[in-house]
Residue, then its C-alpha position, 0 to 999 in steps of 0.5 A: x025116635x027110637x029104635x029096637x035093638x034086636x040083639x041079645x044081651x043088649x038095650x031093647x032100644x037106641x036112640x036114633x043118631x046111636x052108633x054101635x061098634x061091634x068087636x068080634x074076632x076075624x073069624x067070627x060069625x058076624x052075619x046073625x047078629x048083623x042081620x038081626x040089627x038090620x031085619x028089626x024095626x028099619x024102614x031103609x037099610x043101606x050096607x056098607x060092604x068092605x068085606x065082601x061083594x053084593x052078591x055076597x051080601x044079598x045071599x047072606x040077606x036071603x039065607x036069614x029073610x031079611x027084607x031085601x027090597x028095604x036095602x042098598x047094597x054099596x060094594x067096594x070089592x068087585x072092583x078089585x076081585x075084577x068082577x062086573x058091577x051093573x048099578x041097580x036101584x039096590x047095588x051101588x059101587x065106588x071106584x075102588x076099596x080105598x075110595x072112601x070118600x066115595x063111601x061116605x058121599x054115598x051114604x050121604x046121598x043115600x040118606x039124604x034120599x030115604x025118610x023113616x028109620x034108617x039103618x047102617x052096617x059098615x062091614x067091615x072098619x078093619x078091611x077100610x083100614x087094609x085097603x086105605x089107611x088108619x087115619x083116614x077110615x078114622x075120618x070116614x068112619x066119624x064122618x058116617x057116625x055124623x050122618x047117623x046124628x044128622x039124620x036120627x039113623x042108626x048104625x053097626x060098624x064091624x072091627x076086628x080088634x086083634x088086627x089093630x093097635x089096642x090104642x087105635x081100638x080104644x079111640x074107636x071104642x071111645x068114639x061110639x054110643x054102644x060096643x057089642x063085642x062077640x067072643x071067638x065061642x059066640x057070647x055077646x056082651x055089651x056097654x052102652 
């Protein structure tokens, strides 16, 4: 199965089980590019959410019309920032930001759940690796992209290089399909 990939300077499709590394700079404005990876051609979206909360996530969602009632949200932060969690059908939560087995039995699960074309954003692999540690975001992140093959989904992983060792970005590169990378003026280049 095949999937559209709606963004610019990229293959118009991937194939499923692709997973796709995007590099862009801490402060770059990632969210137009994760929503088109998310809006096109998906049945089912589930977002990783390390960066930010649910909230966060839904209005980003809202503000560019990405199909909300398509995703599941899974929160890792407002736990720590303290704030309420109540579950829903769309907004799941692991028991801390570090808690990344958690993260990948709940994509598991999701995934396991969900029949169509199934899209992933992981957002971001540079915050797992704040909050947990080098070696293990590596083993969750391929334990995610092993999913991704299993079930002929898809997936985006965010990753700021300037905050990693050049060779922990290298094995991370050499670890996905496809690498979109987003400069600080907003150009995005990629290798596939």
């Amino acid at each position: 199965m095949d999937y559209e990939l709606a963004i610019e300077n990229t293959p118009d499709t991937i194939p499923g089980g692709t997973g796709v590394l995007l590099l862009h700079p801490s402060t770059g404005e990632t969210d137009r590019i994760d929503t088109d990876f998310l809006a096109t051609d998906t049945d089912h979206m589930l977002i990783i959410s390390t960066r930010t909360t649910a909230r966060e996530v839904e209005q980003k969602l809202e503000y560019y019309e990405v199909d909300e009632t398509r995703a599941t949200i899974l929160d890792t932060l407002s736990i720590e920032r303290g704030y309420t969690r109540r579950r829903s059908d769309n907004v799941r939560y692991v028991s801390s930001p570090d808690d990344l087995d958690g993260i990948v039995e709940d994509a598991r699960e999701w995934i396991e759940s969900h029949d169509g074309k199934l899209r992933i954003t992981v957002d971001s692999i540079t915050e797992m690796a704040y909050y947990a540690d080098d070696e293990r975001t590596r083993e969750a992140v391929e334990d995610l992209l092993t999913l991704l093959a299993d079930h002929d989904a898809v997936g985006l992983f965010h990753l700021s290089p300037e905050v990693h060792d050049e060779a922990i970005v290298d094995g991370y590169r050499e670890l996905f399909d496809g690498v979109v990378e987003l400069s600080a003026d907003g150009t995005v280049t990629s290798e596939f």
